[in-house]
Structure formats: C-alpha cells, structure tokens
C-alpha positions in Angstrom: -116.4 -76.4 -54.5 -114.2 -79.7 -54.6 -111.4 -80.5 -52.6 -109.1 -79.5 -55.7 -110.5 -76.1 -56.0 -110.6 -75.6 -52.0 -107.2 -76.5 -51.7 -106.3 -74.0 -54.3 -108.4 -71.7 -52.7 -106.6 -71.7 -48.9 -102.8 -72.1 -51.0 -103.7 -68.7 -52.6 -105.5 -67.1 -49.4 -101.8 -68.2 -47.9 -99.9 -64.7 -47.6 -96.4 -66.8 -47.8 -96.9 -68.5 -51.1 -96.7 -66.3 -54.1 -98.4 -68.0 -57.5 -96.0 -67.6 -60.4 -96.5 -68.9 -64.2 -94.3 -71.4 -65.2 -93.6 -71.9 -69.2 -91.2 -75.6 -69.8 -88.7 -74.6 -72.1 -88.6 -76.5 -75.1 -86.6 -79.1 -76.7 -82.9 -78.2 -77.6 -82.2 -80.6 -79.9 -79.6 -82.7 -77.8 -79.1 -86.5 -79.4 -77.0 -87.7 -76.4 -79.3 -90.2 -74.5 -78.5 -91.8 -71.5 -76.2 -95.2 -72.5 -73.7 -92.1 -74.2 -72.7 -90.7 -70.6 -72.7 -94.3 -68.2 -70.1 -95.7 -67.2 -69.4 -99.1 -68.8 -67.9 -100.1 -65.5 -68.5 -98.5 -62.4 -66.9 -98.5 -58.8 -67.6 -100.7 -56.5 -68.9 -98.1 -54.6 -71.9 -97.7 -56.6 -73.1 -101.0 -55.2 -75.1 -102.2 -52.4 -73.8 -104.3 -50.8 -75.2 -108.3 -50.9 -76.2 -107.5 -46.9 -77.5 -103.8 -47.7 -79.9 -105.3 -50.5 -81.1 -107.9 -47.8 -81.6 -104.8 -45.7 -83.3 -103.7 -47.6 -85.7 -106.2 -49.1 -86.4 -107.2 -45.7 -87.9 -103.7 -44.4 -90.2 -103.6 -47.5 -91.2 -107.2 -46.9 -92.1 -105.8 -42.9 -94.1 -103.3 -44.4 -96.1 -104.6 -46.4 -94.6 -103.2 -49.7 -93.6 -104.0 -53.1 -89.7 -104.4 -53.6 -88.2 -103.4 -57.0 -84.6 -104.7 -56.0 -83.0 -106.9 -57.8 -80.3 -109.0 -56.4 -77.7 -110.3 -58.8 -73.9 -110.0 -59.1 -72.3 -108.1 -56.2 -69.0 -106.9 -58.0 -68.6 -105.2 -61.3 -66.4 -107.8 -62.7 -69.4 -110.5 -62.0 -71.4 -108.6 -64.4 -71.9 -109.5 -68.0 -71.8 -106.5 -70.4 -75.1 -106.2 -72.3 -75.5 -104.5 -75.4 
C-alpha cells in the first residue's frame, strides 16, 4: 500500500469525515472575462504602501524565499494605463 492509498485509508477509517461525490458543474456560457469587471482606476487603498512592499520583500529575502512583488508606481495617478 503507498502512502497515497494509506492516507486514504485512515481519512475513511476517520468516523468525523464523511466521503461525498463531487460532480463540477459545467460551463455556462458567460463571455465576461476579467478586464470587463476591473476597475480602470482603483483607490488608493488597494495599494501597498512603498514601506509595506519593503516589508515585505524583506521577510521573503530573511527566509530564504522567492518574491513575486513588484515595486513600481505607489499612486494610481503614477500609473500608465495599458491596453
């Protein structure tokens, strides 16, 4: 037995969780994507701020660990609009 199947094993031998079939309903036909419902200009509040991102990079850089922060303009009038 592997350590998949013996996992599966003591989750099902587990008298507080129940197994239950799961179907993923399908497509609906929606056309809206993402770029239909975001804002063209968003708060400042939706920012970190230029010592936050720091923050930020900083722990991951103590850690050992890849950063996917990017730091750029800090207000939303700084930013260019891309299309």
């Amino acid at each position: 037995m592997n350590q998949v199947e013996r996992m599966k094993h003591r989750l099902l031998q587990n008298p507080r969780i129940k197994m239950v079939a799961f179907n993923f309903p399908r497509g609906t036909g929606l056309t809206a994507s993402l770029s239909d419902i975001l804002e063209e200009q968003p708060g400042q509040k939706y920012f970190l701020s230029e010592k936050m991102a720091k923050g930020l990079l900083d722990h991951a850089k103590d850690r050992g660990k890849k950063s996917h922060i990017i730091l750029g303009p800090t207000k939303p009038e700084d930013m260019e609009t891309q299309t």
